[in-house]
KEFI-422299 format. One record per residue (C-alpha): x, y, z. Coordinates in steps of 0.001 Angstrom, whole numbers, plus 500000, padded with zeros to 6 digits. Example, Ala and Ser with C-alpha at 12.3 -4.5 7.8 and 13.67 -1.06 7.14 Angstrom:
512300495500507800513670498940507140
***
This chain:
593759252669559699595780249748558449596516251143554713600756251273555147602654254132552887605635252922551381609362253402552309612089252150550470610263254062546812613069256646546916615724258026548978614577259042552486616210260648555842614226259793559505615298259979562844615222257850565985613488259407568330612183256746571238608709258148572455609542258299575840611741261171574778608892263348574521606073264553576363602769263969575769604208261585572833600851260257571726599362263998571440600846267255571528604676266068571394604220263717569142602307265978566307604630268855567485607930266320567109606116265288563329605779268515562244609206269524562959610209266010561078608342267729558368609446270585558220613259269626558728612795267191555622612689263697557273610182261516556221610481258889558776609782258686562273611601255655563843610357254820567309611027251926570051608665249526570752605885251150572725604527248298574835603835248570578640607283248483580883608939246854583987610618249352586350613609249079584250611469250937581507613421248946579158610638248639575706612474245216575049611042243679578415607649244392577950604444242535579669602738242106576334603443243364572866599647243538571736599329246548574281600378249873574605602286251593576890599781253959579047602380255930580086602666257337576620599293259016576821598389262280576630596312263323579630594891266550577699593768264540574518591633261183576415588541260153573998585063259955575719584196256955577593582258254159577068581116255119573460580643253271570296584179253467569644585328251818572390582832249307572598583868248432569120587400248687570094586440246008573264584960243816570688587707243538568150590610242858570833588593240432572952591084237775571708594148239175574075592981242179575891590829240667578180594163238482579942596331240948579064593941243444581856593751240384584186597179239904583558598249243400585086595731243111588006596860239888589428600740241388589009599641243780590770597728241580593519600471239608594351602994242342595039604542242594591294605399238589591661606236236874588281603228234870587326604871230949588173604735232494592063601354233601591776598504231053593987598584227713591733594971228372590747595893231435589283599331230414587989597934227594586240594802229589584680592326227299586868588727228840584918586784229336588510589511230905589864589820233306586646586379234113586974586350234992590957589457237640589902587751239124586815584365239371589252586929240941592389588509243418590524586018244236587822586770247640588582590339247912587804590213245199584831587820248020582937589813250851584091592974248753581806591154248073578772590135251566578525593539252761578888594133250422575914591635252218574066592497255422574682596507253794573756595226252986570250592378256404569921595822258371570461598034256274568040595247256273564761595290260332565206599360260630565772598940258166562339597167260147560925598718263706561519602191261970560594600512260802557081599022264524556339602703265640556781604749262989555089606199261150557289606160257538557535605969255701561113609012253102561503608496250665564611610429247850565869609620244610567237611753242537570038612961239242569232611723237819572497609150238704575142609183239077578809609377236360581049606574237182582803604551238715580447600665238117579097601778236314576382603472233909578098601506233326580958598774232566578075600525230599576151602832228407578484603092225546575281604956228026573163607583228317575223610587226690576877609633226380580669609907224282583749606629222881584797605694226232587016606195228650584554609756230046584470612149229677582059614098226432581148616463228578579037616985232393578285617963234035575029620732236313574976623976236413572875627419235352573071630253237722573306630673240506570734631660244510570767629452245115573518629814242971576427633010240668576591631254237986578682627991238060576337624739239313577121622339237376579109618518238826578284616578236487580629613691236185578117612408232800577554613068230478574381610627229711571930609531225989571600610062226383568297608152222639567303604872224303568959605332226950567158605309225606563901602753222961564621600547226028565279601076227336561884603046230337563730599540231656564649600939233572567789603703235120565788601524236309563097599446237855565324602104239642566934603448241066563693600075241712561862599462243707565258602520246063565031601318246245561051598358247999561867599804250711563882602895251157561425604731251786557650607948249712558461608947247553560728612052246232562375612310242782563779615295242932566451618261240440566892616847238901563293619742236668563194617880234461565946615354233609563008618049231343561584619683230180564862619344231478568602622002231527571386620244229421574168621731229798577525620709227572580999617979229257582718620826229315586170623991230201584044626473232885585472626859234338582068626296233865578586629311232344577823627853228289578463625146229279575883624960227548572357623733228262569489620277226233568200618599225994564598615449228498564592612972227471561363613576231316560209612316230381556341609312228291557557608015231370559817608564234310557070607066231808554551603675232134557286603915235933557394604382236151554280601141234249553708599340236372556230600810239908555338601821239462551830603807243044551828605867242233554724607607245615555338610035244596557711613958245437558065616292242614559161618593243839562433621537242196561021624016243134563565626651241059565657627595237893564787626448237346561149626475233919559328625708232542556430622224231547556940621775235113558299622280235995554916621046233899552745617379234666554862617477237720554104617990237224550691615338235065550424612873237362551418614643240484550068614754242074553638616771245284553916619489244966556837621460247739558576624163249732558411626202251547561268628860253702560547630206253887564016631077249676563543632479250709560087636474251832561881638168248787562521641168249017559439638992246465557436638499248478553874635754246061553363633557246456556422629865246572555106629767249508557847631481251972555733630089254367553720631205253476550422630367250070550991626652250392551676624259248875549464620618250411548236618056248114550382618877248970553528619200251519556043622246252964557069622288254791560623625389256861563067624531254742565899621595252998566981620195253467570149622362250875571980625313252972570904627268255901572794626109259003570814628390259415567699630047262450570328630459260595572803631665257726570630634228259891569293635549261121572099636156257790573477638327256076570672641764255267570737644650257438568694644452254869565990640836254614565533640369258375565538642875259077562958640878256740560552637633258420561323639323261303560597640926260676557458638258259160555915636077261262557104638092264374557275636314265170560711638552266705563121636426268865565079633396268265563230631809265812564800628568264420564358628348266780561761630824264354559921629067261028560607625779262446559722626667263614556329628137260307555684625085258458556022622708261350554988625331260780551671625084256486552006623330254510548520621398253187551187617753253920550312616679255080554248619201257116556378618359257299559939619951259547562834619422259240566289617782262021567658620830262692570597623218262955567467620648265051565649621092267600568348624672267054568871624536265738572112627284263893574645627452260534575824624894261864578668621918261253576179622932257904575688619732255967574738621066252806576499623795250809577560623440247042576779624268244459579509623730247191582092620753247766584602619733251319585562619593254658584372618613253494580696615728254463578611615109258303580147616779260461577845613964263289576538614433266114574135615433269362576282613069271615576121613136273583572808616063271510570875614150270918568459613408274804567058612987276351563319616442276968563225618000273848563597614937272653561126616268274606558348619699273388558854618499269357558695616452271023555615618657272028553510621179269282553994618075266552553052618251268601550390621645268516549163621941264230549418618527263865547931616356262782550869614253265353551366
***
């Protein structure tokens, strides 16, 4: 099913809920957390990326975008084997699936090495040596691609159970890919790398509100020339891919579309990066070709120029708007409620953020008491923050599922610049009950989103 519902026709409320958060996501959780979306009033159901994780778990350092995160599965719900399905399935995804399986098996061979440390032969995609692998561990390569399948069986039902109740799926896309990933290892020309695979240069950003010394991602640059000599075929591919599966989507750290902060491959710290032109129009001008809809959402946050901007504009892309940013004694922050503007979507906190709790409880004297008298929220927080974006112009209003429930800083989503203990929050068990559905209900209600 690639038929996408539309989003930004009227006022709508959804939640960020990550799909790791739940169990069985692709099957039983995930129709039971739709049909408490439902039945709370929210219409959108915004999740992380869902591609297949290092053992940071992080969905932003994924070994290949085009795949699905097995892990997700539902172990109760598999479809049958080696059926017409799948063998269609097989047939339509021969273009990436295929490396991405041999991909994961030679990881795996070689001890979880990154690919520019595998043997040369198979570091350099020699074609005999490809073919001895795929013969030595036929095995395991089919077991892969039929964990794909059963990946995409489960997504077109959780689709379709989400469209028979309303609610619209809202994905997200990283900016970058993993260093080591199938895509790169594929692809070597597209990106910026010494001669044995690893990056020349990472992407990152420079410093900003949540890391003083930057943040260094390790992901490698695009070489953007290759790129557009190509006609951008590998990034429409990657974005007509997450189009299939999804209603909306979000392209992370968008700003890099109109310049990128590169950093030396060996550099301490971001701070030695610089920032580089990116041909931002020229690509959206080849999506737009491909995927004349476009349904994407600009992550406009951090440092925002011009060009930024003026993108955007171009291509009427709705950005974002965070009300915990909105508290810094500047009436005209675009974070603040009454500054919002229809097209776009205004949010608490996103899931790099404390929980709006947890945020609270952390501010300084002065910071609190504006929160509070704008907001006239002494002890009534998130409750506050939510009805200020549930009450935004902004067309989509989306809470975080931690704040939905109320929770402290120890269901933080994520903490950027930090290794460990991200990316494992779930829903306790029963949070989300009738009760607490009727509440969300009736205040959808009242602003007009439900």
């Amino acid at each position: 099913m690639s038929e996408r519902l539309p989003v930004f026709d009227r006022r709508r409320a959804g939640v960020l809920l990550p799909l790791f958060a739940l169990d069985a996501p692709l099957g039983r959780g995930g129709r039971a957390a739709v049909d408490w979306l439902a039945d709370a009033g929210f219409s959108v159901w915004q999740v992380l990326p869902a591609g297949p994780t290092g053992a940071d778990r992080s969905p932003y350092w994924v070994r290949s975008d085009l795949a699905g995160n097995p892990a997700l599965l539902d172990p109760q719900e598999l479809p049958p084997a080696g059926g017409e399905d799948e063998r269609s399935f097989l047939a339509a995804n021969a273009g990436w699936l295929p490396d991405y399986a041999l991909f994961e098996v030679l990881t795996h061979a070689c001890h979880g090495a990154p690919f520019w440390e595998w043997p040369p032969p198979l570091r350099e995609r020699d074609p005999d040596a490809l073919a001895q692998a795929r013969r030595e561990h036929a095995a395991q390569l089919a077991r892969i691609q039929s964990e794909q399948f059963a990946f995409e069986w489960q997504w077109r039902a959780l689709r379709e159970h989400a469209r028979a109740r309303g609610v619209r799926l809202f994905g997200d896309l990283p900016f970058y890919v993993a260093p080591s990933s199938a895509e790169v290892w594929t692809e070597r020309a597209l990106f910026q790398l010494l001669p044995h695979g690893a990056p020349a240069a990472v992407g990152g950003v420079p410093p900003d509100y949540f890391a003083e010394h930057g943040q260094t991602w390790g992901n490698p640059l695009y070489d953007w020339a290759a790129q557009q000599r190509t006609g951008f075929r590998w990034w429409t591919r990657r974005v007509g891919g997450q189009l299939a599966h999804l209603d909306l989507l979000r392209l992370d750290h968008f700003r890099g579309l109109a310049a990128h902060w590169a950093i030396p491959a060996q550099a301490p710290d971001a701070r030695s990066g610089a920032w580089q032109p990116s041909p931002g129009a020229a690509l959206l001008e080849a999506l737009r070709a491909q995927l004349p809809d476009l349904p994407l959402v600009a992550e406009d946050l951090g440092v925002i120029t011009a060009d930024v901007i003026e993108l955007m504009r171009q291509y009427a892309l709705p950005g974002m708007r965070v009300v915990q940013f909105a508290f810094d004694g500047n009436p005209a922050n675009p974070h603040l409620p009454f500054m919002h503007v229809r097209e776009s979507v205004a949010y608490t906190g996103t899931h790099d953020n404390d929980t709006t709790l947890g945020w609270y409880r952390d501010l300084d004297a002065d910071t609190r008491a504006r929160v509070d008298y704008l907001l006239g929220s002494r002890e009534s927080m998130p409750a506050a923050l939510i009805r200020a974006v549930l009450g935004s112009v902004a067309q989509l209003a989306v809470i975080p599922a931690p704040d939905l429930l109320g929770l402290g800083s120890d269901a933080r989503i994520n903490h950027p610049g930090t290794v460990g203990g991200n990316w494992q929050w779930q829903v306790p068990p029963g949070a989300l009950g009738a009760d607490l559905a009727r509440h969300y209900a009736r205040l959808n209600a009242a602003f007009g989103r439900a």
